[in-house]
N, C-alpha and C positions, 0 to 999 in steps of 0.2 A: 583598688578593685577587689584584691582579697578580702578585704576586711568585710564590705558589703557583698561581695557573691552570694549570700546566704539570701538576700532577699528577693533573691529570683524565684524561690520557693512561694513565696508571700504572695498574698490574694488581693485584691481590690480592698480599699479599707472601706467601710460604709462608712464613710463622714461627709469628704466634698467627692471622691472620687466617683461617686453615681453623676455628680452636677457637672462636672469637669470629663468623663471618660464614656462609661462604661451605659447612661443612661440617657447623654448628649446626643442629640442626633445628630448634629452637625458636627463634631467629632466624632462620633462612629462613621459617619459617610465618608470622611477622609478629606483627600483637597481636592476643592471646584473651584473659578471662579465664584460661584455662591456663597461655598462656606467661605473662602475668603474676604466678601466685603462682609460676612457675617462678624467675624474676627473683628473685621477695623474698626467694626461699628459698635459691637457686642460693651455691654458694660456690666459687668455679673461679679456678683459679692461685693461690692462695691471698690471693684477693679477694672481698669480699661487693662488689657495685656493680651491683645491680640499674638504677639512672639511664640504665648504661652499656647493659645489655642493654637497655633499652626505647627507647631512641636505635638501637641497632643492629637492633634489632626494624622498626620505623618506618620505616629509611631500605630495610633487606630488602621491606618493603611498600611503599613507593610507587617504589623503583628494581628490584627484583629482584636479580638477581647480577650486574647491571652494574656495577662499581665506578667507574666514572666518577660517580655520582651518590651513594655512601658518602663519597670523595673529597671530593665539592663541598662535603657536610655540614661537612666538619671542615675544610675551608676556611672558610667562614660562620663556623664556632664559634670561627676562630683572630680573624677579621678583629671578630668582637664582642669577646672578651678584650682585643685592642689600642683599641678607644673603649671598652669597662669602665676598663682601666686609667686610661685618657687623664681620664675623667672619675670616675674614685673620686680621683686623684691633685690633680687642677685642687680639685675639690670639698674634698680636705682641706688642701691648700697656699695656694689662691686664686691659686696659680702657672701661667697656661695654657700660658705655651712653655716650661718646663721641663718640664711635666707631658708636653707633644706629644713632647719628646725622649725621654722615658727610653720613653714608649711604641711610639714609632716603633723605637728599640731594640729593644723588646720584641718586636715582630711582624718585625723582620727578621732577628734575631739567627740566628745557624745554629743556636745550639741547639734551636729551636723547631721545627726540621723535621721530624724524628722524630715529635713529639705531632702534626702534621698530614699527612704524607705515608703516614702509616702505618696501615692504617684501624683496625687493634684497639687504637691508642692513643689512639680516640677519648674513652677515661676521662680520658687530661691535658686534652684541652680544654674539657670538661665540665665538670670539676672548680673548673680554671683559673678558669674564669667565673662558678658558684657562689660560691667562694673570694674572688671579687673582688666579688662583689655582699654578700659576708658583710661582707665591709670597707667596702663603702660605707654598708649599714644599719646598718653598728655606727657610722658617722660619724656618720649620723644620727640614731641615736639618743643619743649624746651630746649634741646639742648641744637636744634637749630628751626627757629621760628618760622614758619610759609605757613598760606590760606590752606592750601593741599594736608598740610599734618596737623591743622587746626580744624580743617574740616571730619580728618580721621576721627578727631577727638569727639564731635560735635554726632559721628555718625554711630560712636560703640555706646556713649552715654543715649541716641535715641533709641538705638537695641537693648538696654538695661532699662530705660523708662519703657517700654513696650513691651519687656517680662513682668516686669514689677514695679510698682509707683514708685515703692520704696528707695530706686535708686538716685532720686531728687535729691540726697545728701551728696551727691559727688562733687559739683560744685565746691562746696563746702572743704571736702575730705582734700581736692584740687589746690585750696588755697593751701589748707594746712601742708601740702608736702614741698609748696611754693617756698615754704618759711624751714621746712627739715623733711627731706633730706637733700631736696633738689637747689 
């Protein structure tokens, strides 16, 4: 959270955040029933990520066009992905300062700045932190099998497909931890 406080300062960037925020009307109105099936339905930049719109719906309701307080959100969301990781990683290795390093990397790396500085990339860090919660209840449900912690599984990966497409590689990322570490 320190490292990004700075960009509370920061203004709306003119790129997507006019499409996405500040020029939206259905995210400047906040949440209805309306703008809700608006969300489910919406297919924009050639994205479905309704999660996304009802996050940016929310923070348009309780900050307005302030973007200091869109900012603060996706600070929050970056500084939860860095203790998600910290603790899917500790939880799957039983390594805790390995685990603190690769996270700590994580939340300070530069690539990272964009997904938080930027308020229409509020879908990576959404995602991010679904994506990471899909990994940890899949941990856990390995290590005792029911419909119940397979559905957990089934329910954080449809919250990371609903920020972001991109998290269509879980699967994937699922088998590899099937083979190491799990």
């Amino acid at each position: 959270v320190a490292l990004y406080w700075r960009v509370l300062g920061n203004m709306f960037v003119n790129f997507d955040d006019g499409d996405y925020v500040y020029e939206n009307s259905h995210v400047k109105s906040g949440l209805s029933l309306e703008n809700l099936q608006w969300a489910l339905t919406n297919i924009s930049h050639g994205n479905w990520h309704p999660l996304t719109w009802l996050s940016h719906m929310l923070d348009a309701q309780w900050f307005g066009p302030n973007p200091a307080g869109h900012h603060l959100v996706s600070v929050v969301w970056h500084a939860a992905n860095a203790v998600a990781l910290l603790v899917v990683l500790w939880r799957m290795t039983g390594r805790l300062w390995r685990s603190a390093f690769v996270a700590a990397l994580f939340a300070l790396h530069p690539l990272r700045v964009e997904s938080v500085a930027w308020v229409a990339e509020r879908k990576d860090v959404l995602s991010a932190f679904f994506y990471l919660c899909t990994l940890g209840t899949y941990a856990w449900y390995t290590r005792q099998r029911s419909w119940r912690r397979y559905a957990a599984v089934a329910a954080m990966l449809s919250l990371a497909l609903m920020s972001k497409p991109s998290a269509v590689t879980a699967p994937f990322v699922l088998l590899l931890l099937d083979y190491l570490p799990l």
